[in-house]
C-alpha positions in Angstrom: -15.7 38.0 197.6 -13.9 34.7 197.1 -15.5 33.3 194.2 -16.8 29.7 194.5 -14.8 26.7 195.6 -12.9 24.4 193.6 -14.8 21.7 192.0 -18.3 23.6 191.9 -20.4 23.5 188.5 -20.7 26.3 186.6 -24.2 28.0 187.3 -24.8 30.9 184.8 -22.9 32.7 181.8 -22.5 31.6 178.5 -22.2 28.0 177.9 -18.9 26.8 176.6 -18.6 27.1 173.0 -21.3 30.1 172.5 -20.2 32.4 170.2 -19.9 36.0 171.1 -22.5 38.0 169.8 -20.1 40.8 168.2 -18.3 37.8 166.9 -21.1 36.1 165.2 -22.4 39.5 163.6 -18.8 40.5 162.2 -18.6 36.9 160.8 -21.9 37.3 159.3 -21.5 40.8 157.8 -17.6 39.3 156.1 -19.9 36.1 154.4 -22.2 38.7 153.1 -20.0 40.8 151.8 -17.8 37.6 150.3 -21.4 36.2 148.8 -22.0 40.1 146.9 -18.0 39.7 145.4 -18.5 36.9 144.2 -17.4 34.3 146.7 -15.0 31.6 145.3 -14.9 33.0 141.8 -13.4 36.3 143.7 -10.5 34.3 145.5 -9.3 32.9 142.5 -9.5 36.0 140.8 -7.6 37.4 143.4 -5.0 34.7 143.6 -4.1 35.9 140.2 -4.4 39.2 140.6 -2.7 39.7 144.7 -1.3 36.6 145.0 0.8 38.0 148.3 -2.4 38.9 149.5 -3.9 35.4 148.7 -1.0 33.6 150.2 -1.0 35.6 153.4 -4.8 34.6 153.6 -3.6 30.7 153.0 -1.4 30.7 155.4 -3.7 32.3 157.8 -6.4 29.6 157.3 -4.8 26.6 156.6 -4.0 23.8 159.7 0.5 24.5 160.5 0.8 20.8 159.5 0.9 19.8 155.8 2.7 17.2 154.1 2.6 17.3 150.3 4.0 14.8 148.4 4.2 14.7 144.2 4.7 11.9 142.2 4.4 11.8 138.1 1.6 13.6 137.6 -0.1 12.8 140.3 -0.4 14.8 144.4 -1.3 13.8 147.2 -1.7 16.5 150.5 -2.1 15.2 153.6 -3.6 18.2 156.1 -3.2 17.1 160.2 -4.4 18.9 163.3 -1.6 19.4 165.5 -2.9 18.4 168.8 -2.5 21.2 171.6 0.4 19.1 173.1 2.2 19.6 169.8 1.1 23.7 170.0 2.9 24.7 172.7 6.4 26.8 172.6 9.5 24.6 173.9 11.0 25.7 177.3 
């Protein structure tokens, strides 16, 4: 079988977007189980107490661009979503 031509819509399957199911269970099940640790109150407490651990999870799940400037007292962080073109590894 040759699949359908070029330039045909798509006619069944999951619409783009859809979360797996497995997906959306496991995500469920880890916001549960956040919610019975005590949710933010944990992460802080964690931050103190594995604060490897919390970094790691930082890094995992904040954007690849930051720029953070200081000046007195004062911060300012500036977070920007790379665009895809900016994503992909140089030749």
């Amino acid at each position: 079988m040759a699949g359908r031509p070029k330039g045909t819509p798509k006619t069944g399957g999951r619409k783009k977007g859809t979360p797996n199911q497995t997906t959306k269970t496991l995500r469920e099940a880890i916001e549960a189980s956040f919610d019975k640790v005590g949710g933010a109150e944990y992460l802080a407490k964690m931050a103190i107490e594995q604060p490897s651990a919390y970094m790691t999870l930082l890094g995992k799940i904040l954007p690849a661009h930051m720029n953070l400037s200081t000046t007195d007292n004062n911060f300012k962080l500036v977070i920007e979503r790379a665009s895809a073109r900016d994503q992909t590894k140089p030749d």
